[in-house]
C-alpha positions as CSV (number, residue, x, y, z in Angstrom):
1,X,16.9,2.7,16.3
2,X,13.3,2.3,15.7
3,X,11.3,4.7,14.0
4,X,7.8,5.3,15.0
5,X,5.0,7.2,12.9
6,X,3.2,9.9,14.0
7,X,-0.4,9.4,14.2
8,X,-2.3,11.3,11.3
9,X,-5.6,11.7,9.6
10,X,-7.1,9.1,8.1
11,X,-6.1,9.0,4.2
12,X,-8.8,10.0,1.5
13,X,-10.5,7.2,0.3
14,X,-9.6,5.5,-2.9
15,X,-10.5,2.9,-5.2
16,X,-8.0,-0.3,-5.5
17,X,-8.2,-3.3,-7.2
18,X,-7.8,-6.4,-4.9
19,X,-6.9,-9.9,-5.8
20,X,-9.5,-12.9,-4.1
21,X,-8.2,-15.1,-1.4
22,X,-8.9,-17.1,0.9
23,X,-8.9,-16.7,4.7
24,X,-8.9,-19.1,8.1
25,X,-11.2,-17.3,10.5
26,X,-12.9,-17.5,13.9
27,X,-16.7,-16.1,14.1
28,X,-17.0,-13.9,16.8
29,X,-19.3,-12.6,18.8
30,X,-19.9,-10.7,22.0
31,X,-19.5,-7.1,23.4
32,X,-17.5,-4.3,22.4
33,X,-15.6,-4.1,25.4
34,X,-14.6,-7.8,24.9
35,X,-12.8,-7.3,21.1
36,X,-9.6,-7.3,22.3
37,X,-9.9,-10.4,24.2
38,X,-12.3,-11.9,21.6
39,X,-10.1,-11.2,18.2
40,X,-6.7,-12.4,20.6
41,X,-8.2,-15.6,20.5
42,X,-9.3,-15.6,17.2
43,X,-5.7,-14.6,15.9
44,X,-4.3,-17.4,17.9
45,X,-6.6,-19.9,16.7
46,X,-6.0,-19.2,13.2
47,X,-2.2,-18.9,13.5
48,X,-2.5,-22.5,14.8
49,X,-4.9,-23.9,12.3
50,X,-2.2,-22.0,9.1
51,X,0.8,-22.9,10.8
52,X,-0.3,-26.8,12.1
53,X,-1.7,-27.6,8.0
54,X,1.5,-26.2,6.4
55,X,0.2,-23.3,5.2
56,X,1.5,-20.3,4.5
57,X,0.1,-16.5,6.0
58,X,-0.7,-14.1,2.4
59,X,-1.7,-11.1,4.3
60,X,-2.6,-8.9,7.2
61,X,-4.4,-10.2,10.4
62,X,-8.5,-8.7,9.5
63,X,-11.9,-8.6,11.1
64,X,-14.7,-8.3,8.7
65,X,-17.4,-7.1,10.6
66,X,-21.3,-8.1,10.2
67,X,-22.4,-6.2,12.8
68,X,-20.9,-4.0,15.5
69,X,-24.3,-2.9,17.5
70,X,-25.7,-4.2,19.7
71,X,-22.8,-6.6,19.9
72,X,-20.0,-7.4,18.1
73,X,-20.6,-10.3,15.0
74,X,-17.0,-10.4,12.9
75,X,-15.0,-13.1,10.8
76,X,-11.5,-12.7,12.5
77,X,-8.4,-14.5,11.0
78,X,-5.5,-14.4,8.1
79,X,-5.8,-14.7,4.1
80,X,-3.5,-17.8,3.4
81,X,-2.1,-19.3,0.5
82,X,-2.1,-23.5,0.0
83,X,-4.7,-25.7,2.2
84,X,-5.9,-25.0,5.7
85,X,-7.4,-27.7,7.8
86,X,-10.3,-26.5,9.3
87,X,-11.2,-27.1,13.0
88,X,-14.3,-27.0,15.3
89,X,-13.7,-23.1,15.4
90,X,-11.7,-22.1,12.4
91,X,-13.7,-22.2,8.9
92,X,-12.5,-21.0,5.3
93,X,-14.4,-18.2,4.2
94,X,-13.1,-15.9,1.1
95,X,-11.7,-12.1,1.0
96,X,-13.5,-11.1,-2.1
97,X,-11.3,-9.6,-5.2
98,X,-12.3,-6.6,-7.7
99,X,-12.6,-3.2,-7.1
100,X,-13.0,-1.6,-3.2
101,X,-12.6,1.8,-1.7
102,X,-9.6,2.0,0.8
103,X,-9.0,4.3,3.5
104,X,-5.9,3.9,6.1
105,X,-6.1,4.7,9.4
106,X,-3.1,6.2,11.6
107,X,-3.7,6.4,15.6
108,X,-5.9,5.0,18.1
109,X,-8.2,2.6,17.4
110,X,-10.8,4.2,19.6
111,X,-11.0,7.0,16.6
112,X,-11.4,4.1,13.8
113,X,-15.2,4.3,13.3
114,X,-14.6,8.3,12.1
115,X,-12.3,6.4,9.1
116,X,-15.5,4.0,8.5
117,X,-18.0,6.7,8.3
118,X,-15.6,9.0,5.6
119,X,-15.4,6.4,3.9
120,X,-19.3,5.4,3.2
121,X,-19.7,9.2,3.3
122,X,-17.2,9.2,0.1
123,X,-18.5,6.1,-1.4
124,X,-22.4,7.7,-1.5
125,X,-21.1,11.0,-2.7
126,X,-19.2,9.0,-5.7
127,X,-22.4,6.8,-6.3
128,X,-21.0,4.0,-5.5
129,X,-22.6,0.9,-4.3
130,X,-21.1,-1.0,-1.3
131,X,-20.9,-5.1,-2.8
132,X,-20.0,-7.0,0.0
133,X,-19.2,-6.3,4.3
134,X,-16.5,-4.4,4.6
135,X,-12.8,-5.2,6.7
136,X,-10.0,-3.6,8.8
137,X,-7.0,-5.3,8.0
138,X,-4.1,-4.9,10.9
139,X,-0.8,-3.2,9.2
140,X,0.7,-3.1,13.2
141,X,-0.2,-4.9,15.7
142,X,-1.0,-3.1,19.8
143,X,2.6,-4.0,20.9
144,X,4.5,-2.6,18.4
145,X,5.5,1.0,18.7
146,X,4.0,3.9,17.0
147,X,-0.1,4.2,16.7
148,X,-1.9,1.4,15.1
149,X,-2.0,1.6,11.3
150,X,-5.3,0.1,10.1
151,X,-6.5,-0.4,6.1
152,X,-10.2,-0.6,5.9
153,X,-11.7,-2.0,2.8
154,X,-15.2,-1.5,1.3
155,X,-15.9,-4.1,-1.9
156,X,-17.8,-1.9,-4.5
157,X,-19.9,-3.2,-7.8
């Protein structure tokens, strides 16, 4: 039997201490409506480029996003452990370590951005100074059952 998770509020934002890695990721850019499409691709690539150089997936599927109006501009892969060979589209880029505010997100994507905005909210009311773009990193993917589960991460001096 498969259990499934109700969807939820998202959780109050709190500081964790994350370790750096690096990621293989896929630059993409476009539309909103086209983000499904656009980070499938990206996901694929990068599965190929981890898999095909022997190494080995050390975390959640992300997009760290650079801009999201008026179109989409996000790094869209997988922190890895070992050596990645890059290729025309995937590149090596790093998932910063230190200290960042996490929230988690339960249900719908479409109701993600109202996680983003608590959490800045919370950051400004703590003082606390965003240090780097921030990333939703993928706990479930769309096919599984249940509502998406979705960690966002803010890096913070």
């Amino acid at each position: 039997m498969t259990e499934t998770i109700a969807s939820g509020p998202t959780t109050a934002p709190e500081i964790v201490e994350l370790p750096a890695r690096q990621a293989a990721v896929v630059r993409i850019e476009g539309p909103v409506a086209d983000m499904p499409r656009m980070m499938g691709e990206a996901f694929d690539l990068t599965t190929q480029a981890i898999t095909s150089s022997g190494a080995s997936f050390a975390g959640h599927p992300f997009a760290r996003y650079v801009t999201v109006e008026p179109q989409v501009v996000a790094e869209v892969g997988f922190p890895f452990t070992r050596t990645v060979i890059p290729t025309d589209l995937v590149y090596i880029c790093d998932l910063p370590g230190g200290r960042a505010v996490k929230v988690t997100h339960v249900g719908p994507y479409e109701g993600i951005g109202a996680a983003w905005h608590r959490a800045t909210a919370w950051m400004a009311e703590q003082g606390l100074e965003q240090a780097a773009p921030g990333w939703e990193a993928y706990l479930t993917s769309p096919d599984e059952p249940g509502p998406p589960i979705t960690e966002i991460y803010f890096p913070i001096r």
